[in-house]
C-alpha positions as CSV (number, residue, x, y, z in Angstrom):
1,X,-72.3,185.3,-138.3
2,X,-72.6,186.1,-142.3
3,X,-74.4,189.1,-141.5
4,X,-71.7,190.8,-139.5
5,X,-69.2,189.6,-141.7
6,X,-71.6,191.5,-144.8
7,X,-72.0,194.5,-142.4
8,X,-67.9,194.8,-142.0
9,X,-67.3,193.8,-145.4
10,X,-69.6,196.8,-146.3
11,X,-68.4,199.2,-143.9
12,X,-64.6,198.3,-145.2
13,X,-65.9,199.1,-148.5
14,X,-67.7,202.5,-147.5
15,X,-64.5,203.5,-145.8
16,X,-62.0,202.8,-148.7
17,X,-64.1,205.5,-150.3
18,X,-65.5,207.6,-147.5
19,X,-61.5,209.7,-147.4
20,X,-62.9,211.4,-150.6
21,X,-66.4,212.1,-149.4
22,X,-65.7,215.2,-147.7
23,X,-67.5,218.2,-148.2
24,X,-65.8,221.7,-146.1
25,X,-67.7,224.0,-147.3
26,X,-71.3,222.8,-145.8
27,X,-73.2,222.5,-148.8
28,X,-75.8,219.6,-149.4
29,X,-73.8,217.1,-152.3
30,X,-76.1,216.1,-154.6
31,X,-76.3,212.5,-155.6
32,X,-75.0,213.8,-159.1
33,X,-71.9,215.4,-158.3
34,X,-70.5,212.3,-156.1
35,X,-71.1,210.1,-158.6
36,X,-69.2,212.7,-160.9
37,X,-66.3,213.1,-158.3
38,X,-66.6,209.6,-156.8
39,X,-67.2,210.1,-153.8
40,X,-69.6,208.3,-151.4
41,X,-72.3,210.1,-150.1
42,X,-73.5,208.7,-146.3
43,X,-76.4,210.5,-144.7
44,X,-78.5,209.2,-141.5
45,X,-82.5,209.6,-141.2
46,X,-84.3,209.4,-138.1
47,X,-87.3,207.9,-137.7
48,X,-90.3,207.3,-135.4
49,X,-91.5,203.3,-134.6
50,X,-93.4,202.1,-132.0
51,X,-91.0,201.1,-129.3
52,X,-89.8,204.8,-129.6
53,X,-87.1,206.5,-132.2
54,X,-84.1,204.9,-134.2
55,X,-82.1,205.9,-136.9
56,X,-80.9,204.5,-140.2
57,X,-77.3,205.0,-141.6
58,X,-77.3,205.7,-145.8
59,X,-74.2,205.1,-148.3
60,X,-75.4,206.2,-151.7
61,X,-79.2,206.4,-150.9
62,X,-78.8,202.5,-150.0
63,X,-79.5,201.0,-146.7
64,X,-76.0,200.3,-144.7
65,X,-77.5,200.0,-140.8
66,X,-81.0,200.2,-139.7
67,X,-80.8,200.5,-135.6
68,X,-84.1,200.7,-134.5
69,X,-83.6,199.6,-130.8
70,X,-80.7,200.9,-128.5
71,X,-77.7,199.1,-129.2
72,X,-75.4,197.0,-126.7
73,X,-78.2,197.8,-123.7
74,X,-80.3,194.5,-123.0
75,X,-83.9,194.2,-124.1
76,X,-85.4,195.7,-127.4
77,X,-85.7,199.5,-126.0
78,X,-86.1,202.0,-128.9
79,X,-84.6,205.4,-128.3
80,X,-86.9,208.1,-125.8
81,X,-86.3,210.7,-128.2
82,X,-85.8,211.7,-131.4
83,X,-82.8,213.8,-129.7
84,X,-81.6,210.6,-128.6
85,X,-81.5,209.2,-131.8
86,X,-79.9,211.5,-133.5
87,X,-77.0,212.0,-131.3
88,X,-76.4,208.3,-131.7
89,X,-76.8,208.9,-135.2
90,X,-74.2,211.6,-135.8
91,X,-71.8,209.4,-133.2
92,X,-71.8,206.8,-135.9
93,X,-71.3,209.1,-138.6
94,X,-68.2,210.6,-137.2
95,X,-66.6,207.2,-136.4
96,X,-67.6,206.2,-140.4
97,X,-65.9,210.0,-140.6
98,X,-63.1,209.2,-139.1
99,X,-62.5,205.3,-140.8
100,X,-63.6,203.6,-138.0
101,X,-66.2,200.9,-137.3
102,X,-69.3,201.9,-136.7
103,X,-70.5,199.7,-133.6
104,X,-71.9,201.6,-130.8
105,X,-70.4,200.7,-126.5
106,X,-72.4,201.1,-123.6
107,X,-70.0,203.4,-123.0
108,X,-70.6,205.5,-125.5
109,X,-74.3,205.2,-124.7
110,X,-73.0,206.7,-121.4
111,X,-70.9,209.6,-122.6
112,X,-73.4,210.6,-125.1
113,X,-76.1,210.7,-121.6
114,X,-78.8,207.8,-123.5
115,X,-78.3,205.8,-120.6
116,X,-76.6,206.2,-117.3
């Protein structure tokens, strides 16, 4: 139970600060001119293990959420592809993006075609 409470208390955090973090013009931010600005940089990095692909979710070049199994499907399945895991990936960015919490449905498994 503390952990989720850390997680939300982290994500709450992320997203008081995220509303500044945007960058329109599509240029990589460096880690030098957010902490100049102060905004929060967030970034995602897929990576390989041995029950398949998962992905990790970055505020500041610190850990926020290390998913390496699929979430809210039973079992400990990691993603089939690296695709897979990077669609999730950018799911959760967008609802970070958008100031919502980052927790991941079946459903959304669905839409996104992970699982059927």
């Amino acid at each position: 139970m503390k952990k989720y409470i850390l997680i939300y208390f982290g994500f709450f955090i992320a997203a008081s600060f995220f509303s500044a973090c945007g960058n329109d013009d599509g240029q990589k931010v460096t880690k030098e001119e957010t902490a100049k600005t102060g905004k929060v940089l967030i970034d995602a990095s897929i990576f390989k293990t041995d029950k398949g692909w998962g992905y990790s979710i970055l505020i500041d070049d610190k850990l926020f959420i290390r998913q390496d199994i699929i979430p809210a499907v039973e079992g400990n399945q990691g993603f089939a592809t690296k695709e897979d895991a990077t669609k999730v990936a950018k799911f959760v960015l967008q609802k970070i993006d958008n100031k919502q919490k980052p927790i991941v449905t079946k459903e959304d498994l669905k839409q996104l075609g992970i699982i059927q």
